[in-house]
C-alpha positions in Angstrom: -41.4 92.7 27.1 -38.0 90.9 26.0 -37.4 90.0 29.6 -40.9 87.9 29.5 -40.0 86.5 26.5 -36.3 85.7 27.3 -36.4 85.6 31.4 -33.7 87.1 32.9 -29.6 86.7 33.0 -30.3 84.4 35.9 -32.8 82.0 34.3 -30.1 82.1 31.1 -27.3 80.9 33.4 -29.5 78.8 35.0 -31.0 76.8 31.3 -27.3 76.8 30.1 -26.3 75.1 33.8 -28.6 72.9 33.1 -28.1 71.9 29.8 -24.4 71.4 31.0 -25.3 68.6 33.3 -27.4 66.6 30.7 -24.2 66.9 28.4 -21.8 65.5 31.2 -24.6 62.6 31.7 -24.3 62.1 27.9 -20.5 62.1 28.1 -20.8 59.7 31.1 -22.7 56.9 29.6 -21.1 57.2 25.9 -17.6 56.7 28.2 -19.5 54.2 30.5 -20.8 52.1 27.1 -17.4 52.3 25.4 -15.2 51.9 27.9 -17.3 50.1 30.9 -16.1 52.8 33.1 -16.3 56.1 34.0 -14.4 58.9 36.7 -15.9 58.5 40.1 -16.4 62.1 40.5 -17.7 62.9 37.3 -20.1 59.9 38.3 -20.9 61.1 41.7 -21.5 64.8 40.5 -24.3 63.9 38.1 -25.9 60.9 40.0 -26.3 64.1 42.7 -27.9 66.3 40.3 -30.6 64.0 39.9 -31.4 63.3 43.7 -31.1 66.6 44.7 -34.7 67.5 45.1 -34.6 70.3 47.5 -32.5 72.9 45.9 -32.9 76.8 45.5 -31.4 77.2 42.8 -29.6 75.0 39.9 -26.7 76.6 40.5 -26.6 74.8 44.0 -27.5 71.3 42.6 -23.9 71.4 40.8 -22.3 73.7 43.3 -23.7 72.4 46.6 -23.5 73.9 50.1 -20.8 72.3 52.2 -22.3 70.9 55.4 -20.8 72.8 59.0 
């Protein structure tokens, strides 16, 4: 019964993952209103959060697969 109500470990990781990303966006445009920039990569990892549509998991939106 708990796990129904809670999920499992791996949905936990996976809301707290998440959650993560939409506090680095925060940070991002807080940094990107104050001071008119922001890191590149720190950019590019949450601008490929959001376009990645075909993921398995959310762990492999922010960690993704290296191609070859």
């Amino acid at each position: 019964m708990l796990r129904y109500l809670f999920g499992s470990q791996e949905s936990e990781r996976e809301r707290v993952l998440a959650l993560a990303g939409i506090d680095q966006a925060a940070a991002l445009v807080q940094r990107i209103a104050v001071e008119g920039s922001a890191p590149h990569l720190a950019l590019r990892a949450s601008i490929r959060s959001v376009l990645a549509l075909e993921a398995d998991s959310v762990l492999e939106i922010f960690i993704p697969k290296r191609c070859g």
